[in-house]
C-alpha atoms as a printed R data frame, in Angstrom:
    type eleno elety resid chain resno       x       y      z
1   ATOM     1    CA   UNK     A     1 -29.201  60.083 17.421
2   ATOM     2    CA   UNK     A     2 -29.109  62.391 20.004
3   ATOM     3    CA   UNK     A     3 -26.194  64.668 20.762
4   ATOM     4    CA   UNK     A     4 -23.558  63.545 23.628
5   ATOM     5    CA   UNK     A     5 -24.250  65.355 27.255
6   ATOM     6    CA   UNK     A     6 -20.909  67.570 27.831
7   ATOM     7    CA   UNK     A     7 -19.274  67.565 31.521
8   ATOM     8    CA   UNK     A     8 -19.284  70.684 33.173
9   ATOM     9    CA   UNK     A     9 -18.131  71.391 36.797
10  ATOM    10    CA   UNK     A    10 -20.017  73.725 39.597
11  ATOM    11    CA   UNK     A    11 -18.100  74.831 42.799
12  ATOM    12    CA   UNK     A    12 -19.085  77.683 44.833
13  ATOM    13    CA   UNK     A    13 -17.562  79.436 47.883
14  ATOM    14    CA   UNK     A    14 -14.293  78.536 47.305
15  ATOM    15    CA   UNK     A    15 -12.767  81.113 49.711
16  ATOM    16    CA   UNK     A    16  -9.088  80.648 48.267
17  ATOM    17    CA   UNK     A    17  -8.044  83.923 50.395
18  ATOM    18    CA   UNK     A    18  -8.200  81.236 53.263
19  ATOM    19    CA   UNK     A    19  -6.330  78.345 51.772
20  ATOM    20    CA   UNK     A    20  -2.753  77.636 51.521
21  ATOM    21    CA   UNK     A    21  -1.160  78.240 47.776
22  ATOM    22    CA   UNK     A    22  -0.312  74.138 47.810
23  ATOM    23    CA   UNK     A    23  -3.904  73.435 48.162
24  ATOM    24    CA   UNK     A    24  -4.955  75.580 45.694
25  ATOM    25    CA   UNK     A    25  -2.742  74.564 42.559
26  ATOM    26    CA   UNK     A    26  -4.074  70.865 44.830
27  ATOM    27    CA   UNK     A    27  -7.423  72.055 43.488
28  ATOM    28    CA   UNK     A    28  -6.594  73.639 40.007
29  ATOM    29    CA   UNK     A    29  -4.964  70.135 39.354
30  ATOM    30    CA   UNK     A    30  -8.505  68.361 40.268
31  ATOM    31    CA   UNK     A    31 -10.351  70.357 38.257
32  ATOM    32    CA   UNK     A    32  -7.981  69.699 35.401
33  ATOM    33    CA   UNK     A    33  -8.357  65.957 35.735
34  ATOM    34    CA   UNK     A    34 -11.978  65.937 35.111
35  ATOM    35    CA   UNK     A    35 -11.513  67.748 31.939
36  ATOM    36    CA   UNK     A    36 -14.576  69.443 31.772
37  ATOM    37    CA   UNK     A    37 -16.224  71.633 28.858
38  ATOM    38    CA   UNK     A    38 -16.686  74.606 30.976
39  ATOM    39    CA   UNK     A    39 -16.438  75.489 35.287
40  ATOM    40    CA   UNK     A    40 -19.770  77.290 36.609
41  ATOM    41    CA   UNK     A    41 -18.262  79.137 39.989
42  ATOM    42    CA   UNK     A    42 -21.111  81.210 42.127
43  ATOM    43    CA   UNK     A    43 -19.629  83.110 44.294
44  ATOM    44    CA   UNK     A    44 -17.403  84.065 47.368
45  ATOM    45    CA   UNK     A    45 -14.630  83.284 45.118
46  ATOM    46    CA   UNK     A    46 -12.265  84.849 47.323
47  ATOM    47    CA   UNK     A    47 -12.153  88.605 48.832
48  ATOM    48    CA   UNK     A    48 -11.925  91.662 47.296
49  ATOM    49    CA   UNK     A    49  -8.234  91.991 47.889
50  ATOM    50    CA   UNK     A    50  -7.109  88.677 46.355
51  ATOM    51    CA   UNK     A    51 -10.069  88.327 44.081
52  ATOM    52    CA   UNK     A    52  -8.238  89.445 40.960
53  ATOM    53    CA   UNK     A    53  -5.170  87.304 41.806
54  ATOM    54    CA   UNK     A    54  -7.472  84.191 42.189
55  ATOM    55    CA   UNK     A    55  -9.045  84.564 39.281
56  ATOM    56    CA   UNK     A    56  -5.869  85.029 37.429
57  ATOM    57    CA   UNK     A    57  -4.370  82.197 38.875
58  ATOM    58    CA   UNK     A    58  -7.477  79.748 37.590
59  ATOM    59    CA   UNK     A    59  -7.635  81.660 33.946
60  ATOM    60    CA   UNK     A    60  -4.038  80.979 33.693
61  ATOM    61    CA   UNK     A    61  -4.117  77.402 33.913
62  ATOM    62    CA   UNK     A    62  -7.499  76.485 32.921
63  ATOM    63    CA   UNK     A    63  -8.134  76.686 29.652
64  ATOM    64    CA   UNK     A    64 -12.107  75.685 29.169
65  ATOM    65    CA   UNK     A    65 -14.471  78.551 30.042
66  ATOM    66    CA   UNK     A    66 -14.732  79.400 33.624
67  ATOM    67    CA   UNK     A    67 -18.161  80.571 33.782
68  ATOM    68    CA   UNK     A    68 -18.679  82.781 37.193
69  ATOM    69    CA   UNK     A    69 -20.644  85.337 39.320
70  ATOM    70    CA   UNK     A    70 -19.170  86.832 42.641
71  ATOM    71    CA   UNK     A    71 -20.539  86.730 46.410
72  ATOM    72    CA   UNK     A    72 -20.384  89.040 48.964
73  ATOM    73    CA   UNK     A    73 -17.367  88.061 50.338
74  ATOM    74    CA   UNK     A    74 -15.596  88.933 46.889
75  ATOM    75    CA   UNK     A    75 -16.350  92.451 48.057
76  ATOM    76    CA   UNK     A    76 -14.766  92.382 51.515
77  ATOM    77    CA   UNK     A    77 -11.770  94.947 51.684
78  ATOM    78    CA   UNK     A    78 -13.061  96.716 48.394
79  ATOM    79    CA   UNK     A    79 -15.847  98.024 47.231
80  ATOM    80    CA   UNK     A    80 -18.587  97.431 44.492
81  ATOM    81    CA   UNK     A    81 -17.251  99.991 42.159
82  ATOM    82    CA   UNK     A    82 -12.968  98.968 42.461
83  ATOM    83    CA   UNK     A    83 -13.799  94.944 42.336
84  ATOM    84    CA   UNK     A    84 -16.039  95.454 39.056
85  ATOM    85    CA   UNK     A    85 -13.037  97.651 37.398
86  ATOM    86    CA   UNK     A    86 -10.820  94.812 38.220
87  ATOM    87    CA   UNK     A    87 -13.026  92.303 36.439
88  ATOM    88    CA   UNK     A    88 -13.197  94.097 33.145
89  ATOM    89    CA   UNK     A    89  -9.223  94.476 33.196
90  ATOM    90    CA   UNK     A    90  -9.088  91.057 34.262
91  ATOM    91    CA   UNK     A    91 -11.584  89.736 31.470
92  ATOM    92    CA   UNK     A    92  -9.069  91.701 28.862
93  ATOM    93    CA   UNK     A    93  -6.356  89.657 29.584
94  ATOM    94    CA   UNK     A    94  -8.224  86.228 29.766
95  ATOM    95    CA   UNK     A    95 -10.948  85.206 26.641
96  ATOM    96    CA   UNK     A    96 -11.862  82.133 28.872
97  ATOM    97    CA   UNK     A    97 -12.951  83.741 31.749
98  ATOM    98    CA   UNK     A    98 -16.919  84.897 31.584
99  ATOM    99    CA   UNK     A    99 -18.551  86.937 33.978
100 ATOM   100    CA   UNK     A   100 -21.761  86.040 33.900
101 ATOM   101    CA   UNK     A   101 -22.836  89.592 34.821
102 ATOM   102    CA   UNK     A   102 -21.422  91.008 32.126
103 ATOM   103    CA   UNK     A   103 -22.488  88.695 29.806
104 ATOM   104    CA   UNK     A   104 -25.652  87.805 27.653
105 ATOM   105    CA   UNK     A   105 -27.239  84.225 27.446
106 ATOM   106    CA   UNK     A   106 -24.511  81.834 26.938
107 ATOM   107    CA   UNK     A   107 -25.703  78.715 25.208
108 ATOM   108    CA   UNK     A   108 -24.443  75.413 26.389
109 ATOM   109    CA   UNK     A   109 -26.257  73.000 24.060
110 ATOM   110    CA   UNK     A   110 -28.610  73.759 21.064
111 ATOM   111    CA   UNK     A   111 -32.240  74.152 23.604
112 ATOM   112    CA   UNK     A   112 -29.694  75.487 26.822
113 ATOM   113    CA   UNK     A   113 -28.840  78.158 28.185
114 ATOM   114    CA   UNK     A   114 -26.792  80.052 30.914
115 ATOM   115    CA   UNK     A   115 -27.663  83.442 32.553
116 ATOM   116    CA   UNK     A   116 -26.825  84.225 35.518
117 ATOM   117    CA   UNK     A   117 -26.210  87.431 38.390
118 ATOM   118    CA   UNK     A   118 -24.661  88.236 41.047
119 ATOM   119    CA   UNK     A   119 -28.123  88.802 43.150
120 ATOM   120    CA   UNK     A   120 -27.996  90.127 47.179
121 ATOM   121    CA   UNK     A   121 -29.685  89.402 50.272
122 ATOM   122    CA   UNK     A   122 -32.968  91.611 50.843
123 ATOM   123    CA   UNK     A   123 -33.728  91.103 53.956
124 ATOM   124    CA   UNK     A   124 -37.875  90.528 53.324
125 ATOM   125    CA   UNK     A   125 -37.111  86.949 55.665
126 ATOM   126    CA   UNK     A   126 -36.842  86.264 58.961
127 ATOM   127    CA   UNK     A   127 -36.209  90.281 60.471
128 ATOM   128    CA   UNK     A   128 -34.590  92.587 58.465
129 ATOM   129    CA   UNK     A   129 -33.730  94.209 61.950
130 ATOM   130    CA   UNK     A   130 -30.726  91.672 62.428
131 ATOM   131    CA   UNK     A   131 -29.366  92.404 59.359
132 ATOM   132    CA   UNK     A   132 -27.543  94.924 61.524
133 ATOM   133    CA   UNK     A   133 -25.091  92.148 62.757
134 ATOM   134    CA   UNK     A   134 -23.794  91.009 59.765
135 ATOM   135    CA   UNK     A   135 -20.068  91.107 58.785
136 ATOM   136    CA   UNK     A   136 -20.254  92.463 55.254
137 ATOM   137    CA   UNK     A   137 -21.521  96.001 56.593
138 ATOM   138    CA   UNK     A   138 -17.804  96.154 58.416
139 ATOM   139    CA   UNK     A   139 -15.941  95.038 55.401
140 ATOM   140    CA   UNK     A   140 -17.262  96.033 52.770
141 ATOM   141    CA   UNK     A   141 -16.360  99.612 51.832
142 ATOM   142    CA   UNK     A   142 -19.708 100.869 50.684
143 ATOM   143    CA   UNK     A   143 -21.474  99.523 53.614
144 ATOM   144    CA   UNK     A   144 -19.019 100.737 56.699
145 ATOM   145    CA   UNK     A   145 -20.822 103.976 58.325
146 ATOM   146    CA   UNK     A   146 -23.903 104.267 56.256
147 ATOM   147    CA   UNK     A   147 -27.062 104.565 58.351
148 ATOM   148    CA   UNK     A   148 -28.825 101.251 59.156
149 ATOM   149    CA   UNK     A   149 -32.055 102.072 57.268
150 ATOM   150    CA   UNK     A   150 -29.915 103.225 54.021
151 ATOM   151    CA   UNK     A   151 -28.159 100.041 54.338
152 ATOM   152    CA   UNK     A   152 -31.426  98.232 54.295
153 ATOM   153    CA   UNK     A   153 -32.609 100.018 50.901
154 ATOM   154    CA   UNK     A   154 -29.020  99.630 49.550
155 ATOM   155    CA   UNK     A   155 -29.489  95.916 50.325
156 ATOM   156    CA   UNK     A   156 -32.649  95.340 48.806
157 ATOM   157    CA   UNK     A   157 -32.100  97.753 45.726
158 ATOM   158    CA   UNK     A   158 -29.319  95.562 44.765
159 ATOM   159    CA   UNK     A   159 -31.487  91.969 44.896
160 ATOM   160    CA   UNK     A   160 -34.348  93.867 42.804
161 ATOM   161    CA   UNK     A   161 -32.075  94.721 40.597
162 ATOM   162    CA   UNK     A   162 -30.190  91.307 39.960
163 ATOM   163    CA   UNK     A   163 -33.567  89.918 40.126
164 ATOM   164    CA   UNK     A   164 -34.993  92.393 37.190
165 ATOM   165    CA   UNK     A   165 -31.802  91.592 35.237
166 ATOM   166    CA   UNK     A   166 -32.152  87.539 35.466
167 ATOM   167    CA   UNK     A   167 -35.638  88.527 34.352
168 ATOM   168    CA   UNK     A   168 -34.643  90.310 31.402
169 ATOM   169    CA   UNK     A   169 -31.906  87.436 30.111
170 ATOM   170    CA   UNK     A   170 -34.700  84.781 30.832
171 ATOM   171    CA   UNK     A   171 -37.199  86.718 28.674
172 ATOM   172    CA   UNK     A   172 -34.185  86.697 25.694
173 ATOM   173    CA   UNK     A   173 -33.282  83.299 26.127
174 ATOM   174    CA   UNK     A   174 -36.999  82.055 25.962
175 ATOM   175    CA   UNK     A   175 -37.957  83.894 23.114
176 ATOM   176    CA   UNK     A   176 -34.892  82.657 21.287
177 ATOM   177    CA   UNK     A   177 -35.762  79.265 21.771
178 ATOM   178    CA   UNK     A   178 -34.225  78.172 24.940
179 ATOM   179    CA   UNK     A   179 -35.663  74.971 26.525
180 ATOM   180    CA   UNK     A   180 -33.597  74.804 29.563
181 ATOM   181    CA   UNK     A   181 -31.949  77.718 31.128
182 ATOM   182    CA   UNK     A   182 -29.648  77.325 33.785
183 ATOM   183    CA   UNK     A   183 -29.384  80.232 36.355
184 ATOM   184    CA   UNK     A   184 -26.053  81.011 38.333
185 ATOM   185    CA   UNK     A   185 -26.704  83.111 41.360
186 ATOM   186    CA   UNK     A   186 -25.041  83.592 44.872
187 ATOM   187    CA   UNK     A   187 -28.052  83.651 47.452
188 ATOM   188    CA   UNK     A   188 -30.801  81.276 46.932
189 ATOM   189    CA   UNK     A   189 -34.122  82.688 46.128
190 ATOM   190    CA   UNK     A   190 -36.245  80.922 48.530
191 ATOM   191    CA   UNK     A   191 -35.849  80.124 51.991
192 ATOM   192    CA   UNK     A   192 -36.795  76.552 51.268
193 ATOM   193    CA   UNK     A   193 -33.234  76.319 49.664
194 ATOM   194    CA   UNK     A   194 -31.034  77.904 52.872
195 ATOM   195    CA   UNK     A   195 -29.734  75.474 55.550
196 ATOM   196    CA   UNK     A   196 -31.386  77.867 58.672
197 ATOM   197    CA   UNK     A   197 -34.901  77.270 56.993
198 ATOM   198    CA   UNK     A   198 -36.840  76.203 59.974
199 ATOM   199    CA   UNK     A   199 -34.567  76.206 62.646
200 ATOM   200    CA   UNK     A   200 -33.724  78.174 65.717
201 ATOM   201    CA   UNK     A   201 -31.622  80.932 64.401
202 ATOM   202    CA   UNK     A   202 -34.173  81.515 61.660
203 ATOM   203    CA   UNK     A   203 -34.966  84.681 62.021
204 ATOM   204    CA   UNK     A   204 -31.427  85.772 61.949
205 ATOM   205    CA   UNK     A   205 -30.015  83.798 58.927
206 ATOM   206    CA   UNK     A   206 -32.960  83.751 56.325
207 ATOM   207    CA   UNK     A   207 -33.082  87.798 55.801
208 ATOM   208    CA   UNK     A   208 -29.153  87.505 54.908
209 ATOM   209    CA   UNK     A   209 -29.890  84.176 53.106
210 ATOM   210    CA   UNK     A   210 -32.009  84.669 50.461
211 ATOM   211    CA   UNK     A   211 -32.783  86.961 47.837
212 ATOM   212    CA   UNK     A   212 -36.886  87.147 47.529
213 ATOM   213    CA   UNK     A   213 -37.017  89.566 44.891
214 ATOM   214    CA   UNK     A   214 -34.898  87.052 42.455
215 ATOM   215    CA   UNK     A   215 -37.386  83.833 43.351
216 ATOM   216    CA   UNK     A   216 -40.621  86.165 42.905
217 ATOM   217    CA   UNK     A   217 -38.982  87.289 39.588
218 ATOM   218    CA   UNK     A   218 -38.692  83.310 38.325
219 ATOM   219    CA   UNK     A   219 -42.448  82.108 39.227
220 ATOM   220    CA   UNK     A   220 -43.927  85.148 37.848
221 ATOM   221    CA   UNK     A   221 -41.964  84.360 34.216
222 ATOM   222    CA   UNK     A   222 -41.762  80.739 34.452
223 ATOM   223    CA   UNK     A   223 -45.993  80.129 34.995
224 ATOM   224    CA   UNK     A   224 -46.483  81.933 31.472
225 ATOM   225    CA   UNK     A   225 -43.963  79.174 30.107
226 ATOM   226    CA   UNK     A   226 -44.857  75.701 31.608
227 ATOM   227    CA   UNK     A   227 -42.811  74.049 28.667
228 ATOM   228    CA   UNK     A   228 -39.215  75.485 29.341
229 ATOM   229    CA   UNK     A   229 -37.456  74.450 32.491
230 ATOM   230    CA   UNK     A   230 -34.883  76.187 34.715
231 ATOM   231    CA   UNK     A   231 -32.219  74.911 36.525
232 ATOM   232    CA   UNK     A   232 -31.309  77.599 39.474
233 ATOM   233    CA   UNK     A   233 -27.689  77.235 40.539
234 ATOM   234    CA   UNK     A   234 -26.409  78.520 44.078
235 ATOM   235    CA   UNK     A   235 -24.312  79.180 47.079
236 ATOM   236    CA   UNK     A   236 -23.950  81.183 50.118
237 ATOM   237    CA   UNK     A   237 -25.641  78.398 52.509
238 ATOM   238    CA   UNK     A   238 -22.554  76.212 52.457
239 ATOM   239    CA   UNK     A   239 -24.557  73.389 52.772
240 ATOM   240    CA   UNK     A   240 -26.320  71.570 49.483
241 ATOM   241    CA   UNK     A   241 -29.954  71.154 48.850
242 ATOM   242    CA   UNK     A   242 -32.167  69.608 45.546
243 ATOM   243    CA   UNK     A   243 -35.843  71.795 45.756
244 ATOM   244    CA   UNK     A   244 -38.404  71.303 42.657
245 ATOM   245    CA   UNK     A   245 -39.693  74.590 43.743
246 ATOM   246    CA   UNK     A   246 -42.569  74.277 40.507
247 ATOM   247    CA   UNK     A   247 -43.298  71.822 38.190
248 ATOM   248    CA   UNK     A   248 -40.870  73.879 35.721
249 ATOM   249    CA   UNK     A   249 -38.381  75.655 38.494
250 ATOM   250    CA   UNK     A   250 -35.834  73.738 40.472
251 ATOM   251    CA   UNK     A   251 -33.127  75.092 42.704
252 ATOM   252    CA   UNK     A   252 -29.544  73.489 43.755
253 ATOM   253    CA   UNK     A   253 -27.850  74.618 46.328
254 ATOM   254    CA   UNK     A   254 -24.189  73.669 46.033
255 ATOM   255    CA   UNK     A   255 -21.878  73.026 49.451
256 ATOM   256    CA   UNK     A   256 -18.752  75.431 50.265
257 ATOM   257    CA   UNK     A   257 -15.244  73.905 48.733
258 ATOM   258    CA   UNK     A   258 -12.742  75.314 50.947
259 ATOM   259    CA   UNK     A   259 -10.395  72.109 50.341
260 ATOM   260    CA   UNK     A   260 -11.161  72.352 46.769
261 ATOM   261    CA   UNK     A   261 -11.930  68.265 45.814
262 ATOM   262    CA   UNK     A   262 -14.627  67.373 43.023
263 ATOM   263    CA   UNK     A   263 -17.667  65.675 44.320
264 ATOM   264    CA   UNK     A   264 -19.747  63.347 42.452
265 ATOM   265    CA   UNK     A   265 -23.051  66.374 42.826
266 ATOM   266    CA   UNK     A   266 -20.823  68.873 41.408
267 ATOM   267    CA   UNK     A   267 -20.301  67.161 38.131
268 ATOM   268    CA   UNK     A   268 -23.403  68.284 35.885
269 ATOM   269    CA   UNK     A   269 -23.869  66.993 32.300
270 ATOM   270    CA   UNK     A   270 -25.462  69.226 30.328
């Protein structure tokens, strides 16, 4: 007989830096009520200022593993550097709270498997050009007065890298006999996935939407492994979308949760 599916919860974009302390213990107290066996979270979690006070607040009164990779706006007033120290003290204090990042292939059932990255936009959609206008360059502290074209390599070093990384845990979690491996990012790897795809501000959005190194990365693995399936999970778009990208790759892009309530789509079984 086969083994009962376990509940899990995905929310993404929560932005609790914008949301009133009522509304989020409000949303702490939903997530509690659906008793899951774990909470995936990818991305924009908060900023960089509250970011370890958010997090504390969940790890403190959820107990089940809260699974989670950051977004760019967990970097706003900080830098790359100052939010990661503030992780691994944070990660000291709480056993229950996984940074996916950090962490090798986490297996969720006896064939599946979790990996998952942070990622970044490269720019290689749409024109990199406009990627001048965007807000993280003023806020976040790595980004404020560097030259446009370092900014550009700086962008894309950072989604090669994620991408190379994801690679890497895929590899170890296929050759240890992973059927299904679930990946947490923050930007979508394909433009199919991102809300702008297609429409008139194109140009604009899909360079700062997506990051092509990461979806490359998947097709290239995945097509020497048409038996195992992946499961990409994502954010940034604030907007959801389903995409069976390959026969063997699919991609679901999860809506923003400002208010913090549970949607049916957000409940995965696993």
């Amino acid at each position: 007989m086969p083994a009962l599916k376990q509940k899990f919860i995905w929310v993404t974009d929560l932005h609790l830096n914008r949301i009133s302390p009522l509304k989020k213990i409000l949303f702490i107290y939903h997530l509690l009520r659906e008793d899951p066996k774990g909470i995936f979270i990818t991305g924009d979690i908060s900023n960089g200022m509250l970011l370890y006070y958010d997090l504390y607040l969940l790890a403190s009164f959820i107990k089940c593993p809260i699974y989670f990779i950051l977004g760019n706006h967990d970097f706003w007033n900080s830098s790359f550097n100052r939010t990661y120290e503030k992780l691994k003290e944070l990660k000291k204090k709480f056993n229950n709270l996984i940074w996916l990042t950090d962490s090798d292939p986490i297996w969720l059932r006896k064939k599946t498997v979790l990996i998952g990255h942070e990622g970044w936009y490269d720019g290689l959609n749409g024109n990199p050009r406009l990627l001048r206008f965007n807000l993280d360059r003023l806020f976040v502290k790595d980004l404020i007065q560097k030259p446009f074209e370092e900014e550009l390599l700086f962008y894309q070093e950072l989604a090669k890298t994620s991408a190379n990384i994801i690679g890497e845990k895929l590899l170890k979690a296929i050759e240890a006999g992973a059927k299904t491996i679930y990946i947490a990012t923050h930007f979508p790897p394909y433009v199919e996935a991102t809300r702008h795809h297609g429409k008139l501000f194109d140009k604009f959005w899909l360079g700062y939407d997506t990051n092509s190194a990461l979806g490359s990365k998947i097709k290239e693995i995945m097509e020497n492994y048409k038996d195992r399936k992946v499961v990409i999970l994502a954010g940034h778009c604030h907007e959801s979308k389903i995409l069976q990208i390959k026969s063997n790759i699919m991609c679901i892009v999860n809506r923003n949760k400002n208010y913090g309530w549970i949607r049916n789509d957000e409940v995965l079984f696993i």
